[in-house]
N, C-alpha and C positions, 0 to 999 in steps of 0.2 A: 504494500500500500504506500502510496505518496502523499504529504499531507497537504492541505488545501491553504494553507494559512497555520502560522507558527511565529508566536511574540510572545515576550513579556507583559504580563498586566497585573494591576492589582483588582480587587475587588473594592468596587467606592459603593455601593449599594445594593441590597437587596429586599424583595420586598413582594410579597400576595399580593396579588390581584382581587379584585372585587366576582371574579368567576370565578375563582379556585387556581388561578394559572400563576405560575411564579415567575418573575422579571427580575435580570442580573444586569447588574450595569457595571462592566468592567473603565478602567483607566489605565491608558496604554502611553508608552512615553512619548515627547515627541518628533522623535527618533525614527516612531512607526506609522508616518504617516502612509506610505505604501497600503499598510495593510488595511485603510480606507474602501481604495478602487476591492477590491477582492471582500471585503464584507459586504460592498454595496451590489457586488455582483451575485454573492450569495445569496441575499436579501430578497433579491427581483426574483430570483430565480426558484426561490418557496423549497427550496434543497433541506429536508432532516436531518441533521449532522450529531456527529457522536464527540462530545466534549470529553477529553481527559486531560486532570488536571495534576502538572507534579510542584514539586516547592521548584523555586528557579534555580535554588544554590546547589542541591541534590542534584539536581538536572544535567547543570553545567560539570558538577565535579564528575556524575557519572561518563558523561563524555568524553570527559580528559584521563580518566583513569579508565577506561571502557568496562 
């Protein structure tokens, strides 16, 4: 698998909807403007995607130590 889009973010919000639906509002640096065009294209495009989430520091160290 190839991934669609791959950034650092925080988590600045979350929060239930008034349907039962839950709403994540990440903040991403601004660094990552790129990954703009490629959410916006996601977005149009009504695509279900499979979120996984690791810490960034873990992440990184795993890739350098493999």
């Amino acid at each position: 698998m190839r991934e669609l889009v791959d950034f650092p973010a925080t988590v600045c919000r979350v929060k239930t909807l008034a349907d039962g639906g839950i709403r994540l509002e990440l903040d991403l640096p601004e660094t990552e403007s790129s990954v703009l065009t490629t959410m916006h294209e996601l977005h149009r495009s009504d695509r279900y995607l499979r979120i996984v989430v690791y810490d960034n520091d873990e992440f990184l160290d795993n890739l350098k130590n493999g």
